[in-house]
C-alpha positions as CSV (number, residue, x, y, z in Angstrom):
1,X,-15.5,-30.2,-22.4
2,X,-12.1,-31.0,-22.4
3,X,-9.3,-30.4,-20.2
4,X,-7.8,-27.4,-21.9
5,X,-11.2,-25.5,-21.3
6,X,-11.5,-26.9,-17.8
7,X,-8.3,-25.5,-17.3
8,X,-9.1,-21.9,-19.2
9,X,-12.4,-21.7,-16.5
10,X,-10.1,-22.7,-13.6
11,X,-7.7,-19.9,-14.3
12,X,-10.5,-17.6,-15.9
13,X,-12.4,-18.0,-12.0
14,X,-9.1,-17.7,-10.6
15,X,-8.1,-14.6,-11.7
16,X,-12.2,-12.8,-11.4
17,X,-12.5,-13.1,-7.3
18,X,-15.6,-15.2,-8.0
19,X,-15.7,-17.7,-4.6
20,X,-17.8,-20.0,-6.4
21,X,-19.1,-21.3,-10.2
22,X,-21.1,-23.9,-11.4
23,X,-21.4,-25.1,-15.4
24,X,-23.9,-27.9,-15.8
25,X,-24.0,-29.3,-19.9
26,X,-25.4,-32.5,-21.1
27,X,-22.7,-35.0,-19.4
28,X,-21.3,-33.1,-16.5
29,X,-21.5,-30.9,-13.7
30,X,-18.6,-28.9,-12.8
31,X,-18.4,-26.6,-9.8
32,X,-15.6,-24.7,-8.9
33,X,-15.0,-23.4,-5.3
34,X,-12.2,-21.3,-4.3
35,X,-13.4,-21.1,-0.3
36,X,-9.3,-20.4,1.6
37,X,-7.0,-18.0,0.7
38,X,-3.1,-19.9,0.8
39,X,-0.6,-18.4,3.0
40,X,1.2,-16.5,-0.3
41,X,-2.3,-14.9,-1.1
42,X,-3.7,-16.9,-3.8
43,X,-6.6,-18.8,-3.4
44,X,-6.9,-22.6,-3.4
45,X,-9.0,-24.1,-6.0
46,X,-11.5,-26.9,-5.5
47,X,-12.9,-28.7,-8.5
48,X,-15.8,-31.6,-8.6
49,X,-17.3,-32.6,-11.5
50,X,-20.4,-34.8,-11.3
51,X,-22.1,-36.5,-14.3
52,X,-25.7,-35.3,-14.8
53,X,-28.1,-36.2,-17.0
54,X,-30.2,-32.9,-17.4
55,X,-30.2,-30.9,-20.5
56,X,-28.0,-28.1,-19.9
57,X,-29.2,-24.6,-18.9
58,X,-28.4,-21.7,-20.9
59,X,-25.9,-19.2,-19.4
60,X,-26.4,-16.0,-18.8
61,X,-23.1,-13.6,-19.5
62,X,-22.3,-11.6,-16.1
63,X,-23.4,-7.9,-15.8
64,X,-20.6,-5.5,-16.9
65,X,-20.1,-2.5,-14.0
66,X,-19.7,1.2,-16.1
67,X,-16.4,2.4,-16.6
68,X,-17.2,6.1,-15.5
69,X,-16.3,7.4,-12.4
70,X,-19.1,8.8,-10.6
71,X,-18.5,11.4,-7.9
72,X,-18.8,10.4,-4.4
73,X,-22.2,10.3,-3.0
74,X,-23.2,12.1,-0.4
75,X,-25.8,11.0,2.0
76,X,-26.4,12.0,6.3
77,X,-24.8,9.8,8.9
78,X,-26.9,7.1,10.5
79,X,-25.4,7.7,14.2
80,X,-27.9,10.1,16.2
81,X,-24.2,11.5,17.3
82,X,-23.1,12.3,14.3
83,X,-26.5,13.2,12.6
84,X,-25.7,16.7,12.2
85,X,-22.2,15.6,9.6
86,X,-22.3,14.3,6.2
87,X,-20.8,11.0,4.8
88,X,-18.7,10.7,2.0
89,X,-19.3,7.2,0.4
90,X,-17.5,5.0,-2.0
91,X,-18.9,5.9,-5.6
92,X,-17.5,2.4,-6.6
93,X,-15.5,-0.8,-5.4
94,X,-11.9,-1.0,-5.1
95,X,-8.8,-0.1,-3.2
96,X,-9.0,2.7,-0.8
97,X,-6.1,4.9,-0.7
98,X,-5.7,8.6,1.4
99,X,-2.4,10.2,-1.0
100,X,-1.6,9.8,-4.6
101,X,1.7,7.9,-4.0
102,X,3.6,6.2,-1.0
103,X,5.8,9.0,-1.0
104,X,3.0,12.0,-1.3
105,X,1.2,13.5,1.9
106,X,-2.3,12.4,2.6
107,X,-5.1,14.1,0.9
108,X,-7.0,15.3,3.8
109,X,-6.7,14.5,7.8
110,X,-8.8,15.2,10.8
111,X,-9.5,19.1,11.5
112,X,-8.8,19.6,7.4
113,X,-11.1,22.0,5.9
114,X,-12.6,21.0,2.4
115,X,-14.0,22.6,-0.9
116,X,-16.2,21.7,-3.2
117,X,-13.9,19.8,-6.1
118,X,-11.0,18.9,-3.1
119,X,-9.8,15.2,-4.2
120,X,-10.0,13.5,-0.4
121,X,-8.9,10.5,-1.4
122,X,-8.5,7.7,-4.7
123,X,-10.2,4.2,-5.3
124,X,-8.2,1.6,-7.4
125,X,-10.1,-0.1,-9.5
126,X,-8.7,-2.7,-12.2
127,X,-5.8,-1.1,-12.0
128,X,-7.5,2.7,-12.5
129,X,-6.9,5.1,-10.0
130,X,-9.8,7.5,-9.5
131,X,-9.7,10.4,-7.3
132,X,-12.7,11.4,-5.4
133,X,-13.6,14.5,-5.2
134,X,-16.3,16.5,-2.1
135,X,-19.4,17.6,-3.5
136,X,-19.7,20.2,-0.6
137,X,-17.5,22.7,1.8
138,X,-16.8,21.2,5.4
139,X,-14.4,20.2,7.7
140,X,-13.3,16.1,8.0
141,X,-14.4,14.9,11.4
142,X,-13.2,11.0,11.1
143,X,-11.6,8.8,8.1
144,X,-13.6,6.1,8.7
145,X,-11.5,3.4,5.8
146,X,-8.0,2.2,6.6
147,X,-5.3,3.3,4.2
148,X,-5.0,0.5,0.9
149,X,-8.3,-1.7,2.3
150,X,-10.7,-2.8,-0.2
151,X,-14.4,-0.6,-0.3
152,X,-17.5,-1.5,-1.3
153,X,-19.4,0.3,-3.3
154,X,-21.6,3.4,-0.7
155,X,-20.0,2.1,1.3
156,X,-19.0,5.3,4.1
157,X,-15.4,6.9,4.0
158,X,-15.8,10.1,5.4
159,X,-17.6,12.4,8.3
160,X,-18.2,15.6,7.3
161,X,-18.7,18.9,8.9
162,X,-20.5,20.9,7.0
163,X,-21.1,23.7,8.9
């Protein structure tokens, strides 16, 4: 491997989020951390590289996520409180946001009643932008997500009401 490849991988696990990599061949081990975050945001890059004498492994390419946008899932509320709402969860990872634009209103607040087909909210994702929509008629009890804070995938972004 030489050091315009190492270079590609750094920047290639740079730019993926990936906190950690390993790439064993014939005459090398390289592992890659990227543990800290630096003060402007970017993450610092740690690089060892260890000779090995095992035959390399082969590689398996990384799983590709779908590109559709799935409605949000709707499942009932852990909480014995709040067993009688409905959650709204993430259908996908990204970037939370509750309006359209910085200089739109919010899609839905507290006390808001809802329809089946109401956008409540959009995930970023690579740079998309996909609204999510309810599945069912309510009323929004809590926002439980932060304005522009990353989501997991199910993870919960809505009480609902649906009574």
């Amino acid at each position: 491997m030489d050091l315009e490849e190492i270079q590609s991988l750094i920047k290639f696990v740079a730019k993926s989020g990936a906190t950690e990599v390993e790439l064993e061949t014939g005459d090398f081990k390289i592992t890659i951390k990227t543990p800290n975050k630096k003060k402007n945001g970017e993450p610092d890059t740690i690089i060892q590289q260890v000779p090995v004498g095992i035959p390399p492994l082969p590689v398996a390419p990384a799983p590709v996520a779908p590109a559709s946008v799935a409605p949000a899932s709707v499942a009932p509320a852990p909480a014995e409180a709040d067993s009688k709402y409905i959650t709204v969860k993430s259908p996908m990872i990204g970037t939370f946001y509750r309006k359209a634009n910085p200089e739109s209103d919010v899609f839905v607040n507290v006390g808001d009643d809802i329809a089946e087909g109401k956008v409540v909210c959009v995930i970023e994702a690579m740079k998309l932008f996909n609204e999510i929509e309810a599945e069912f008629s309510g009323k929004i009890v809590k926002v439980l997500v932060d304005d522009a804070t990353p989501v997991e995938y199910d993870q919960p972004l809505f009480l609902v009401d649906p009574s």
